[in-house]
C-alpha positions in Angstrom: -22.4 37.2 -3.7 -25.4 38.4 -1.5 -24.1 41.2 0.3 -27.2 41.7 2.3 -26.8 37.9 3.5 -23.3 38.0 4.0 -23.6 41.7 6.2 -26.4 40.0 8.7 -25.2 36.3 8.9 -22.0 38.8 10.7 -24.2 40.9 12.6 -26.0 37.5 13.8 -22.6 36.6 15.5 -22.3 39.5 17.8 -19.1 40.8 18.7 -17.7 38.1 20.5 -15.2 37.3 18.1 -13.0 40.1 16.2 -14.8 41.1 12.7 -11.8 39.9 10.8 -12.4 36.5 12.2 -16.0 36.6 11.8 -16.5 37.5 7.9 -13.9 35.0 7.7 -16.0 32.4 9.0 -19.1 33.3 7.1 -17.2 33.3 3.9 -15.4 30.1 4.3 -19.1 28.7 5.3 -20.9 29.8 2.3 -17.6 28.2 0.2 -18.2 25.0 1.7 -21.7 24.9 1.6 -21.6 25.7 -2.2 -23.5 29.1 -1.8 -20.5 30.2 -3.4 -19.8 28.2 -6.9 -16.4 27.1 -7.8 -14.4 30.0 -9.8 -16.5 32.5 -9.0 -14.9 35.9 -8.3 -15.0 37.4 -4.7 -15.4 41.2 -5.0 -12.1 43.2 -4.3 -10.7 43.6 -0.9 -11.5 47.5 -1.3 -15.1 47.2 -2.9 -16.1 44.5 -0.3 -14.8 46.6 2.9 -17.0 49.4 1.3 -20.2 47.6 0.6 -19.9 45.8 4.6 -18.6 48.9 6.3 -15.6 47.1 7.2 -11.9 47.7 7.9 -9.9 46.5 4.3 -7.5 44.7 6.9 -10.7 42.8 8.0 -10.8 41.6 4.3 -7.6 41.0 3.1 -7.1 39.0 6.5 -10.2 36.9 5.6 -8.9 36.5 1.7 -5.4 35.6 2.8 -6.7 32.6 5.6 -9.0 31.1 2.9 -6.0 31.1 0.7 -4.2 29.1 2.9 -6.6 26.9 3.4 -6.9 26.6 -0.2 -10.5 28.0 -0.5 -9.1 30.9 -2.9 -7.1 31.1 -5.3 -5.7 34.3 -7.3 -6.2 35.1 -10.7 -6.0 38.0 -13.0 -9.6 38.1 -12.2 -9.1 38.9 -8.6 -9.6 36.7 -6.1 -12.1 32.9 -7.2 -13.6 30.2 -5.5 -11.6 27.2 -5.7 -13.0 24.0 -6.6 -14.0 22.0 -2.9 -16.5 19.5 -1.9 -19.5 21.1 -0.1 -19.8 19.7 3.7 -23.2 19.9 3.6 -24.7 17.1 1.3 -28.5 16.6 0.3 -31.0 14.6 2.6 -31.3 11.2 1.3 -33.2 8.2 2.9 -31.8 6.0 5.2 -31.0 2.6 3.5 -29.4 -0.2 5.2 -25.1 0.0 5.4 -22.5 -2.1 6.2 -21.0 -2.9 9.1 -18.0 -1.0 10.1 -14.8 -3.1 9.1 -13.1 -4.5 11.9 -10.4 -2.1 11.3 -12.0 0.9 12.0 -13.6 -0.2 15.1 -11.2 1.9 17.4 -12.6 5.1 15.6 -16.2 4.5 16.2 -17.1 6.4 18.9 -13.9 8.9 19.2 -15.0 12.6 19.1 -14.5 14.7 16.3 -13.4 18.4 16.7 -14.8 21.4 14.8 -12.6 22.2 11.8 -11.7 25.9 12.9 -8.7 27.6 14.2 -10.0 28.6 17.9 -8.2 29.0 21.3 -6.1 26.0 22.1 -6.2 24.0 18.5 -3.5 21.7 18.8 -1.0 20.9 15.9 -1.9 24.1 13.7 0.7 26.9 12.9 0.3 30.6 13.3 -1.6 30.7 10.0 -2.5 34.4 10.3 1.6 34.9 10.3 2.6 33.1 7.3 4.5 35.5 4.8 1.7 34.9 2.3 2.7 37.5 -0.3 6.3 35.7 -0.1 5.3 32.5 -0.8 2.5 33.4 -3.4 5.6 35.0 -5.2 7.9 32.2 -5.1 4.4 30.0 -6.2 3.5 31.9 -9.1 7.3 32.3 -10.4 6.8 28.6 -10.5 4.1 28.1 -12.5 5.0 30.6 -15.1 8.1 28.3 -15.4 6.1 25.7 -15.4 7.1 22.9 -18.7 4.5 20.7 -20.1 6.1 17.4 -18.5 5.8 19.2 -14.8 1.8 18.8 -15.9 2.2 15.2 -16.0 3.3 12.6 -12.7 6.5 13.5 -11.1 8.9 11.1 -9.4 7.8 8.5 -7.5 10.4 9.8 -4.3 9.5 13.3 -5.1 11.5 16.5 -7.2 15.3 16.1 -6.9 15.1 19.6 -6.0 13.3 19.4 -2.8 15.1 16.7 -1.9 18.3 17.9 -2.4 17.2 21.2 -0.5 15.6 19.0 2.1 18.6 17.0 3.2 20.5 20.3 3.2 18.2 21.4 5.6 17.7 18.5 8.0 21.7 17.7 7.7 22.1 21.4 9.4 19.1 21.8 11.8 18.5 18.9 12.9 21.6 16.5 12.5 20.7 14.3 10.2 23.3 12.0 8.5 21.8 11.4 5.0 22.2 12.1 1.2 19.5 13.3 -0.9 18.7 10.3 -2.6 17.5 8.9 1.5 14.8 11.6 1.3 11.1 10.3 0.1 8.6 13.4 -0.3 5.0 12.4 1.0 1.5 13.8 1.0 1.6 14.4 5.0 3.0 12.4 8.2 0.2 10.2 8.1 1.1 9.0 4.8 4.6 8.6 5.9 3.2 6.4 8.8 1.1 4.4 6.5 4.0 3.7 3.7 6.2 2.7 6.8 3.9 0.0 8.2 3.8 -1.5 5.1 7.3 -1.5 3.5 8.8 -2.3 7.3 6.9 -4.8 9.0 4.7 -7.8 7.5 1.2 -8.1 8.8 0.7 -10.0 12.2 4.2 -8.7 13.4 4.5 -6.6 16.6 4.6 -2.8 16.9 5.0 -0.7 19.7 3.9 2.9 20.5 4.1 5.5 23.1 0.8 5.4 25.4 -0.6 8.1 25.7 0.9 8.7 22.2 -0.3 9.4 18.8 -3.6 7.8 17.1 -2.7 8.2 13.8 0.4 5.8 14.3 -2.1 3.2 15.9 -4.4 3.8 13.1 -1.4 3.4 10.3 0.3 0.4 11.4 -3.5 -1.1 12.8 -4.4 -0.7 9.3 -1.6 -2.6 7.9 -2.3 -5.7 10.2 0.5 -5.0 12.6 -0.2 -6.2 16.6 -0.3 -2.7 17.9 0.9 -2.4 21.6 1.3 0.9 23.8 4.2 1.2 26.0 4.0 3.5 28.9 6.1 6.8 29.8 8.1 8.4 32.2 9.6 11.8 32.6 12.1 10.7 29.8 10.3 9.2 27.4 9.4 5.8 26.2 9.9 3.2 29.0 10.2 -0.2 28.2 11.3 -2.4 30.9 13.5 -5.9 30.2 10.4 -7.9 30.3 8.9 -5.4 27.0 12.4 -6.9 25.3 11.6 -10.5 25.9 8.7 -10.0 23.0 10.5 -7.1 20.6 9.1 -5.6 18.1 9.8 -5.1 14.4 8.4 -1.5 14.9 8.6 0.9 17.5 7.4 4.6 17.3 8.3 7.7 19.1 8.4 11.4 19.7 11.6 12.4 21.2 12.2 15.9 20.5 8.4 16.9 21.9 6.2 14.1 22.9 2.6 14.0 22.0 0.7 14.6 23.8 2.5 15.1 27.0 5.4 17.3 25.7 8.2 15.4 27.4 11.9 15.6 25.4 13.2 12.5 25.1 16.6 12.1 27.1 20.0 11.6 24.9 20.4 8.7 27.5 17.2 6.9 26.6 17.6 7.7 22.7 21.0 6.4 23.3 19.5 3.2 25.0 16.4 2.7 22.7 19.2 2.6 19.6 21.0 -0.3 21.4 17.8 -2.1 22.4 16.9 -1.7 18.6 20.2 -2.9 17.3 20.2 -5.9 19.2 16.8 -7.1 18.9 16.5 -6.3 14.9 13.8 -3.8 15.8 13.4 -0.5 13.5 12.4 2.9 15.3 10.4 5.6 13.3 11.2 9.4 14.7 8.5 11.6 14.0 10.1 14.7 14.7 6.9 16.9 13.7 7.7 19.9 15.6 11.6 19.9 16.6 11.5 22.9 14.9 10.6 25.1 17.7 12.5 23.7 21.0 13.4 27.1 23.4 14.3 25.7 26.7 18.0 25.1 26.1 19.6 24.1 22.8 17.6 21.3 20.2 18.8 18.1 21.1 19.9 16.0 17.8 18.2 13.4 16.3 18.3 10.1 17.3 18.7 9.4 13.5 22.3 11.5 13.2 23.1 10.0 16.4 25.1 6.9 14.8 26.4 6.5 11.7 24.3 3.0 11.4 21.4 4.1 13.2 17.9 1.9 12.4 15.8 5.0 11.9 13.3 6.1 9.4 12.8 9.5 10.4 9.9 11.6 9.8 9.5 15.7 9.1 6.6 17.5 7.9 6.2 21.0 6.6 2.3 21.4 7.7 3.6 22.5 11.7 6.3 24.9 9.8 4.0 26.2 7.3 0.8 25.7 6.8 -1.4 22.2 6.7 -3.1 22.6 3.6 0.3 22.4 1.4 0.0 18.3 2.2 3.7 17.8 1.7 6.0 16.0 4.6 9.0 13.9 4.0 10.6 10.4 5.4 14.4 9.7 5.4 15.3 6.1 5.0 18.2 4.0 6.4 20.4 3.2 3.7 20.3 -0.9 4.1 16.2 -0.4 3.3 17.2 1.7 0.5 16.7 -0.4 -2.2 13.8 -2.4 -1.0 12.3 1.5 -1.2 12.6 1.8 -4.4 11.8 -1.1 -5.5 8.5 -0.3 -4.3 8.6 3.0 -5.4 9.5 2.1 -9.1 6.3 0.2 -9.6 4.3 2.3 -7.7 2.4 5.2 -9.5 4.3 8.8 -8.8 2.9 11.6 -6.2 2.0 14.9 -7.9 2.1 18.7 -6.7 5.3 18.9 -8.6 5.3 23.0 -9.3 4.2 23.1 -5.1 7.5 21.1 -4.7 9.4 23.0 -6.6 8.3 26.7 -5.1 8.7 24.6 -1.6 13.0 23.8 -2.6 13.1 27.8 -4.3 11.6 28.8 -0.6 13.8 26.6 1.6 17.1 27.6 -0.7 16.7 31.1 -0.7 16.7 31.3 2.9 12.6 32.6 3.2 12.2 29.0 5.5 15.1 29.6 7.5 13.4 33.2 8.2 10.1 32.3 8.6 11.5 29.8 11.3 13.2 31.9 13.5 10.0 34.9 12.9 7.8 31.5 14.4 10.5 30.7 16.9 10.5 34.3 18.4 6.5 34.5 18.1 5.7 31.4 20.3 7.9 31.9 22.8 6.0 34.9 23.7 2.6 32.8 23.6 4.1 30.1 25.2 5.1 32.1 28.0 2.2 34.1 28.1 0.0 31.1 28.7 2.5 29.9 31.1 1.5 32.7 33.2 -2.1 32.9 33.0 -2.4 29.3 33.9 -0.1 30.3 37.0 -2.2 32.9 37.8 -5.8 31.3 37.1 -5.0 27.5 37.8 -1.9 27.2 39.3 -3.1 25.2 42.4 -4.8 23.0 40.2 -3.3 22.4 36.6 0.0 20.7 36.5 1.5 21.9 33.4 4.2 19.9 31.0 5.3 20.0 27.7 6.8 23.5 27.1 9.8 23.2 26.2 9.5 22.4 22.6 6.8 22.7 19.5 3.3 24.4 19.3 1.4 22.6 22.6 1.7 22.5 26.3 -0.5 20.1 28.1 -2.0 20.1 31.9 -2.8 17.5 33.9 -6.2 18.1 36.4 -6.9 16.0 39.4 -9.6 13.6 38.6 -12.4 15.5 39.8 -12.4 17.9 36.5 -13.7 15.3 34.3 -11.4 16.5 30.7 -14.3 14.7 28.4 -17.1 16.4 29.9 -15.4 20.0 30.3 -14.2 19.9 26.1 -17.6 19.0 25.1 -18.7 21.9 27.2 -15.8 23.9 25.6 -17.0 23.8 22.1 -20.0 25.9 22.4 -17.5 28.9 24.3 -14.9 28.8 21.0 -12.4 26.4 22.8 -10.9 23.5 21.0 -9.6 21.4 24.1 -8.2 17.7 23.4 -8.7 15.4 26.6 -5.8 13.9 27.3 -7.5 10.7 28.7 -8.9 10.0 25.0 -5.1 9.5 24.1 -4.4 6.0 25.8 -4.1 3.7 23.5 -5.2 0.8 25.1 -8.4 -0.1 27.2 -5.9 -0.7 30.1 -3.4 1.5 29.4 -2.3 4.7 31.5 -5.3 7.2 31.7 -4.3 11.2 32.3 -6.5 13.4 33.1 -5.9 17.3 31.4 -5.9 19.0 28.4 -3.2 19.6 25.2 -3.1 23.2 24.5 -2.3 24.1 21.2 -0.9 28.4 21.3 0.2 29.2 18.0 -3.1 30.5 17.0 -3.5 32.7 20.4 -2.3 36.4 20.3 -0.6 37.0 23.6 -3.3 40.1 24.1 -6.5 37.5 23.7 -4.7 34.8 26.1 -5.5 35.3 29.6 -9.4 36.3 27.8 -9.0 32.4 26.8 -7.2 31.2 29.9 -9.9 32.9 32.2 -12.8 31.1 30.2 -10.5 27.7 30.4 -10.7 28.4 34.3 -14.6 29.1 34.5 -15.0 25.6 32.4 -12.4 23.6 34.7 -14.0 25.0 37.9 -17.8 24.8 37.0 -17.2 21.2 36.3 -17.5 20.0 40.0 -20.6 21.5 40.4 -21.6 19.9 37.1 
């Protein structure tokens, strides 16, 4: 490693971020950019803070977030580079491409964030607060257990044990009615989307989706072929009206338990009347419920799944809002009349892996380290939550109508149409802000446009976030003079 390098590429940054977050940044940059091979070994956290005239905590914050991320990994040589693909790729000459396929048309032109965990990320967990050591524990127990056949493809639905540990958990939390059996492990909720356009609905058939609502269902069931329609909101939710019915779908996806992007929580009135509607039209609903986990306004409302005994539900969980992204592990829990057309599928379908990650994942969630890690999170952003609650009162209270924070990681605001959102995020990106426009989020040409910002606050310490919230203001307000 070149020290020198390393020691002015942080000086070159200034102090405008803490210097925890900016050797961070520089490491994870010369790791992407291959100026630091594959398995080779970092020095120690002690020897490093010595040579950079740094705090140790500076360094064994940066080690632990690159861990995460899966930059690092630990070995009884210390701490090695882990094998990645380099983001920066060699110049080569233009030569003549294809045309985009039809398919991926709706992604052309949409903007792409920075891959970084600034103010106001949406979707990403309090990585800095993970119980690393924990977990790396449980992990490495794992491996040293570890058989020659766990080397090899695991089951096509995932480990028994994590599935058996997962319906435990869902059965408790979140009232779910299932058996362990209903549980498929996945790679992510996008996968989960993807496997349920295609083993649910045949291509050409109608699906709907909230508007504003999620891309990534509009990409999955897109991608299968499906006739992809956006159905407005209101303050409860999805809101089809009886002439929506007279076409229904064989699809329709929600977010009940916190709506994205808005925030709203689904009535039990309109989950109880979207079941009916379902039942009676033959249509099958798919419940994302990515970040039930942390509701604080009142008690967690059920799941629409566990609300009948019969109900037509797949429902979908993920582990990257709970624990960290980069583990790549979610789940789906299927109805049991699709049951066996599942597996049907599944047994000719060639078996996920990560099977020792799966198995550390059930040890975690049986011995109760999930459980505690949830309530630590619960706890932790409450106080963000309400802490940006009250800088947006003081700063933009006039002017931002806020929604959304009742539930999960995110709050959004709503702006008057005068503070173009597009314009102000670009803007934002150059001040360390991460800011998602909500008007990007309507899924249809002609569908609902709303003007605001999600903002993500699990990554904000309460002491940086009226520093963030004040900046957010100087965007919003220098926009009209823009």
């Amino acid at each position: 490693m070149d020290l020198a390098l390393l020691a002015s590429r942080i000086q070159q940054q200034g102090d405008r971020a803490p210097q925890q977050q900016r050797l961070y940044q520089q490491l994870r940059q010369m790791i992407l950019q291959g100026e630091l091979a594959p398995g080779s070994r970092l020095p120690g956290s002690r020897q490093l803070a010595a040579d950079l005239q740094v705090a140790r905590n500076s360094v064994l914050f940066a080690y632990e977030q690159l861990g995460g991320e899966g930059l690092l990994h630990a070995s009884r040589r210390g701490s090695c580079v882990a094998a990645v693909l380099s983001t920066e790729q060699p110049v080569m000459r233009p030569q003549a491409v294809s045309p985009l396929s039809q398919r991926s048309q709706p992604f052309a032109g949409s903007r792409s964030e920075p891959d970084t965990l600034d103010a106001f990320t949406p979707g990403v967990p309090a990585l800095r607060e993970f119980p690393m050591a924990r977990w790396q524990r449980v992990l490495t127990r794992q491996w040293q257990q570890a058989c020659v056949e766990q080397l090899n493809y695991g089951e096509s639905a995932g480990e028994p044990q994590l599935r058996e540990a997962v319906a435990a958990h869902v059965r408790m939390s979140r009232g779910v009615r299932c058996d362990p059996h209903q549980v498929i492990i996945t790679e992510g909720t996008q996968h989960s989307l993807s496997l349920c356009a295609q083993w649910f609905a045949d291509a050409g058939s109608l699906a709907w989706i909230e508007d504003p609502g999620y891309p990534g269902a509009r990409w999955a069931m897109g991608n299968a072929g499906l006739q992809v329609r956006g159905i407005p909101l209101d303050a409860e939710g999805l809101a089809p009206t009886p002439t929506d019915w007279q076409h229904p779908p064989q699809l329709i996806y929600v977010t009940p338990s916190h709506q994205f992007p808005l925030g709203s929580v689904m009535s039990l009135q309109r989950r109880l009347a979207l079941l009916e509607q379902a039942k009676r039209h033959g249509s099958l609903l798919i419940e994302d419920d990515y970040d039930s986990e942390f509701r604080r306004d009142g008690p967690p409302l059920p799941a629409m799944q566990g609300l009948q005994p019969d109900a037509p539900v797949v429902y979908l969980g993920t582990f990257s809002k709970t624990l960290f992204p980069a583990l790549r592990l979610a789940y789906m829990i299927v109805p049991l009349a699709l049951l066996g057309r599942v597996q049907n599928w599944l047994s000719r379908c060639r078996p996920w892996g990560r099977q020792v990650e799966q198995l550390a994942l059930a040890h975690f969630i049986r011995e109760g380290e999930f459980a505690r890690h949830l309530r630590r999170m619960r706890r932790l952003y409450g106080e963000r939550r309400d802490a940006l609650n009250a800088s947006l009162e003081q700063r933009l209270g006039g002017l931002a109508q806020r929604t959304g924070g009742a539930a999960g990681m995110h709050l959004s605001i709503r702006l008057p149409d005068a503070f173009p959102d597009q314009q102000i995020a670009e803007r934002a990106i150059s001040q360390g802000l991460v800011l998602h426009p909500l008007s990007s989020y309507a899924m249809t040409a002609a569908g609902p446009k709303t003007n605001g910002f999600i903002l993500g606050y699990a990554q904000v310490p309460v002491e940086r976030m009226d520093e963030q919230v004040a900046l957010l203001s100087r965007l919003v307000m220098a926009s009209v003079k823009g």
